[in-house]
Each structure stands twice: as structure tokens, then as C-alpha cells.
C-alpha positions as CSV (number, residue, x, y, z in Angstrom):
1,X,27.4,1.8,9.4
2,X,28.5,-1.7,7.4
3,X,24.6,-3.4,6.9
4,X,24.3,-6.4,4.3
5,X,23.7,-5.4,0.8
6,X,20.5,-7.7,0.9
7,X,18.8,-5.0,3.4
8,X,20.0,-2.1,1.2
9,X,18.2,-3.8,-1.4
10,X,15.4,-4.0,0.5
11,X,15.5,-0.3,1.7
12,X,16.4,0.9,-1.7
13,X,12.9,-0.9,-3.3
14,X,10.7,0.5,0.0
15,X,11.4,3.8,-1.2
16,X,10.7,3.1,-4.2
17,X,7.2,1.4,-3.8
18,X,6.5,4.0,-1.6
19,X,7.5,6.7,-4.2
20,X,5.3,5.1,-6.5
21,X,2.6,4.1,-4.4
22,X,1.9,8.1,-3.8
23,X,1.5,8.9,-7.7
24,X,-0.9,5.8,-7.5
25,X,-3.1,6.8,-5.2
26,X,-3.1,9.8,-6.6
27,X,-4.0,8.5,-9.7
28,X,-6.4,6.2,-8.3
29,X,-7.9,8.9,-6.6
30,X,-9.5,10.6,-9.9
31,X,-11.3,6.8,-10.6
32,X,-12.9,6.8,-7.4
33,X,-16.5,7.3,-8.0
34,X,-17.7,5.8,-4.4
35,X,-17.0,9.1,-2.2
36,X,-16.0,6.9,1.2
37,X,-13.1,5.2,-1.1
38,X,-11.9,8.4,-2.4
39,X,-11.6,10.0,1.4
40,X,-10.0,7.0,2.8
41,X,-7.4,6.7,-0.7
42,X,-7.3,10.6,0.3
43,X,-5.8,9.6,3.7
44,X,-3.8,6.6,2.4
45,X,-1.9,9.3,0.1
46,X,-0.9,11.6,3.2
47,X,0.5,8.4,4.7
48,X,2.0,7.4,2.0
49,X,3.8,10.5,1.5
50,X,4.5,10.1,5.8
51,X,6.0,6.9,5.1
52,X,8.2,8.7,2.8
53,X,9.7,10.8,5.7
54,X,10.3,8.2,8.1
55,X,11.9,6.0,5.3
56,X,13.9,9.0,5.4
57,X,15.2,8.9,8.9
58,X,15.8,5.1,7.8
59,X,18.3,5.7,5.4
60,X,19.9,8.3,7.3
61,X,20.5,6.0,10.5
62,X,21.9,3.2,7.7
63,X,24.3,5.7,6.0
64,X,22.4,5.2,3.0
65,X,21.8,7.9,-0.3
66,X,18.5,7.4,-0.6
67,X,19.0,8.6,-4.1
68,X,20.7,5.4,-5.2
69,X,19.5,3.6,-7.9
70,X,19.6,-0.6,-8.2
71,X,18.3,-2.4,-10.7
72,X,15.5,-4.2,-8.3
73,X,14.9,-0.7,-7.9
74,X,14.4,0.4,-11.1
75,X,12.0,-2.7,-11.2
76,X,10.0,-1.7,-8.8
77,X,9.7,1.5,-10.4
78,X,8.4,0.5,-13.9
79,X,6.1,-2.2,-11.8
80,X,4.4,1.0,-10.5
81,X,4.4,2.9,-13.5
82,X,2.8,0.2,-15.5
83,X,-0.1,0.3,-13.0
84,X,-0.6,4.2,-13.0
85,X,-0.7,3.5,-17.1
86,X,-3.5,1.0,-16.2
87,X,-5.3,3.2,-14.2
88,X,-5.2,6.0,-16.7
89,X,-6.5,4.0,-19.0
90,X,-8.7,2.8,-17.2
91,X,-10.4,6.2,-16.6
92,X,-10.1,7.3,-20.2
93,X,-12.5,4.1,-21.2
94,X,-15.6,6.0,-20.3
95,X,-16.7,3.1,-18.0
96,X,-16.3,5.1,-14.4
97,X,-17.0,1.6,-12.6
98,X,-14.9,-0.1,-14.5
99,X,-12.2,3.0,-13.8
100,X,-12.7,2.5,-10.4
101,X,-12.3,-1.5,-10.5
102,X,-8.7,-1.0,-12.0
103,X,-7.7,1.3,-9.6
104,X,-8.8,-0.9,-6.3
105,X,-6.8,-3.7,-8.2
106,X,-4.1,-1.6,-8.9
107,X,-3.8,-0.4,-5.4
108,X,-4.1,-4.2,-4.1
109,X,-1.1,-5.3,-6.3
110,X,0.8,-2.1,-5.2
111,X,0.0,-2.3,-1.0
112,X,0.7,-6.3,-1.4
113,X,4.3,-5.2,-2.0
114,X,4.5,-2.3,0.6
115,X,2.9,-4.7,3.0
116,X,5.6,-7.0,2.4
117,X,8.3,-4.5,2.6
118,X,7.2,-3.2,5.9
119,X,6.6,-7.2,7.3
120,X,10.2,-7.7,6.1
121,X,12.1,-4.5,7.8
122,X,10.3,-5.4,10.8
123,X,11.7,-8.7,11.2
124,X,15.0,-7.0,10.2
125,X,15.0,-4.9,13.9
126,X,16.5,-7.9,15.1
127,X,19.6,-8.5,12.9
128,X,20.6,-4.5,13.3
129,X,22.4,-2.9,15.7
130,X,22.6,0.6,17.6
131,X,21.2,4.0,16.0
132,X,19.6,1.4,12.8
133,X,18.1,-0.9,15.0
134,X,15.8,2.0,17.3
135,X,15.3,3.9,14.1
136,X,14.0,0.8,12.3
137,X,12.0,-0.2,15.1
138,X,10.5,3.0,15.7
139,X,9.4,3.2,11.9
140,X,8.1,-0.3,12.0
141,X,6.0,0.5,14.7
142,X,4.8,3.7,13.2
143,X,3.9,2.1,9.9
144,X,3.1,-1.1,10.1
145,X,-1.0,-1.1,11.0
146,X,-1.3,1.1,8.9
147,X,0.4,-0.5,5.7
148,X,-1.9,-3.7,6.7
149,X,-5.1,-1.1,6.7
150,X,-4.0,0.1,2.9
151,X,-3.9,-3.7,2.1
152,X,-6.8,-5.2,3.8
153,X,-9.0,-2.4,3.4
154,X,-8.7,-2.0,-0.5
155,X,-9.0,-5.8,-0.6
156,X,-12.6,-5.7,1.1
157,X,-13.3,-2.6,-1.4
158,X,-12.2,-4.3,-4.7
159,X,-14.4,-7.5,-4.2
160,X,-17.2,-5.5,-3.1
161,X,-17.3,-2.9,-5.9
162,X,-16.6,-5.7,-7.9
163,X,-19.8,-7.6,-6.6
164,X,-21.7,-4.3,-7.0
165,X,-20.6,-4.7,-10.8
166,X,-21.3,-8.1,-11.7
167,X,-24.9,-6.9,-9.6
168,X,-24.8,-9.0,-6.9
169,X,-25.9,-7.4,-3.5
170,X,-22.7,-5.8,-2.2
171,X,-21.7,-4.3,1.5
172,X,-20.1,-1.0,0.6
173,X,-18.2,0.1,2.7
174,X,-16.8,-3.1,3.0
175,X,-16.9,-4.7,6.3
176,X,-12.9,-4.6,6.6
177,X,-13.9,-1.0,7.3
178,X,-16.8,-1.4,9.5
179,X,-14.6,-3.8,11.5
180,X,-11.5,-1.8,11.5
181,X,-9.5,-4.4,10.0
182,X,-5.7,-4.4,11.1
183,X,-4.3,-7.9,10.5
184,X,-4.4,-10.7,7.8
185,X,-6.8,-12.7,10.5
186,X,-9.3,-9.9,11.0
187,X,-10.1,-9.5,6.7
188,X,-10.4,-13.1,6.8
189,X,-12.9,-12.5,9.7
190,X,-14.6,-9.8,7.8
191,X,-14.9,-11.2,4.6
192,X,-16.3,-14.2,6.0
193,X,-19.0,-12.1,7.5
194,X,-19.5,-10.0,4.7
195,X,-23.4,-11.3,4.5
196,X,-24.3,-9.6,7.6
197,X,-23.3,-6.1,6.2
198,X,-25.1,-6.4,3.0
């Protein structure tokens, strides 16, 4: 199947953040010292590793190795092994908030781009044809609410743990989770009434 070089690219760095994005959490998961945010970065790392899969079924229905390397790529790559290193370090300070802090930021930056990735495929269903075209659908619609729950959930997490830091009264768990946050709209909703939660 012939698709433009532009998607490839595209395909090519979803793997990748997605690849990274599980050693993340994992690493992210050892900073966690709030237990509700280490369960749900516990869940975000078994559908991180589903996304995986059905990235898989992706590049099958495009032809693709998914093996290929590109330099955005590789980019991508060392983007997400720079924040693992900051996370890491993070925990070796001795500060287990601070730990923690770094990892909710680290986990923003990452989901920002997965978020984007999946926003992007989707509105790539339309320029595909045949086999591509159902299989990228049907991935879109599998992922999507939940890439915008990674991103809009750890959001609400890393300005109220950071809150809780600077000791100002925080709502933990944030109201994105209360609220079951699932679009850019609804965080904005949620963060907005953040008072009533606290």
C-alpha cells in the first residue's frame, strides 16, 4: 500500500513515543508516593503497552516494518530517554515529593506528544483508503479517550501535588479524576472548579 512519507513519519514516531512512554511510566511509577497516582500510572502502563499492539495492526495494514528507524524517530527516542534520566534523578535526590513532581511533569511532556499523535492519525482516517483506513479508524477509536485521560488526568495531578508542595490546600485526587475528565473542555471545567474539591 503506497501512503505519503509524511504519515510514515508520523506512524514511525507513535511507536516510538509509545515505546518510550511504557519505560516512563514505569519509571515514574517507583516516584509515585500518592498510592491513587501509582494505580492509575499502573493502568496507564498496561494501556500503553495495548497501544503498542494496536499500533501494531497499524503498521501491518500500511505495509510498514515497524522496526524502521528515521531520524524524527530517533528524536523522539532520546526526547524520552532524557525524561526517564530526569525521573531517575529525580528519585535518587532523597526528596520523594520532589521525585514524584518530576515524574507527573515528565509524564505531562510525554502524553502531550502521544495526545497529539493520536489527534493527528485520527484526522488521517480520512485521507486513507481500504484495509488502512478501517484499521486506523478502529485504533483511533480504541485509543483516543484514553490518550486524552493520560494527558488531562496527570495534568490535574501535577498542579495539585504541586500545590500540596508549595503548601497550599490541594484536592488530591485531582478533580479531572473525580469528574472523569475525557476532553480538553472538561480539564478546563475541572480545573476551574478545583475549589470545590479541596
Amino acid at each position: 500500500m503506497n501512503i505519503r512519507p509524511q504519515l510514515e513519519e508520523l506512524l514511525y514516531q507513535a511507536i516510538e513515543t509509545e515505546l518510550g512512554g511504557e519505560k516512563l511510566y514505569e519509571a515514574a511509577i517507583e516516584n509515585a508516593v500518592n498510592e491513587d497516582l501509582r494505580k492509575e500510572w499502573q493502568e496507564y502502563l498496561e494501556e500503553t503497552r495495548k497501544h503498542q499492539e494496536i499500533l501494531q495492526r497499524v503498521f501491518e495494514a500500511a505495509g510498514l516494518d515497524i522496526d524502521t528507524e528515521t531520524p524524527g524517530r530517533k528524536i523522539v527516542r532520546e526526547k524520552g530517554q532524557a525524561l526517564v534520566a530526569a525521573v531517575t534523578k529525580a528519585r535518587e535526590s532523597g526528596e520523594p515529593r520532589l521525585g514524584e513532581l518530576v515524574a507527573a511533569e515528565s509524564v505531562v511532556e510525554a502524553e502531550s506528544k502521544d495526545h497529539q499523535n493520536w489527534e493527528l492519525l485520527g484526522h488521517m482516517t480520512d485521507e486513507v483508503e481500504g484495509e488502512l483506513k478501517t484499521v486506523l479508524e478502529e485504533a483511533y477509536e480504541e485509543v483516543s479517550e484514553e490518550e486524552a485521560h493520560h494527558l488531562y488526568h496527570t495534568m490535574g495531578w501535577a498542579r495539585e501535588l504541586w500545590l500540596d508542595y508549595l503548601g497550599v490546600p490541594a484536592a488530591l485526587p485531582p478533580p479531572e479524576e473525580e469528574k472523569k475528565v475525557k476532553t480538553k473542555i472538561g480539564a478546563g471545567r475541572a480545573e476551574h472548579a478545583r475549589e470545590d474539591y479541596v
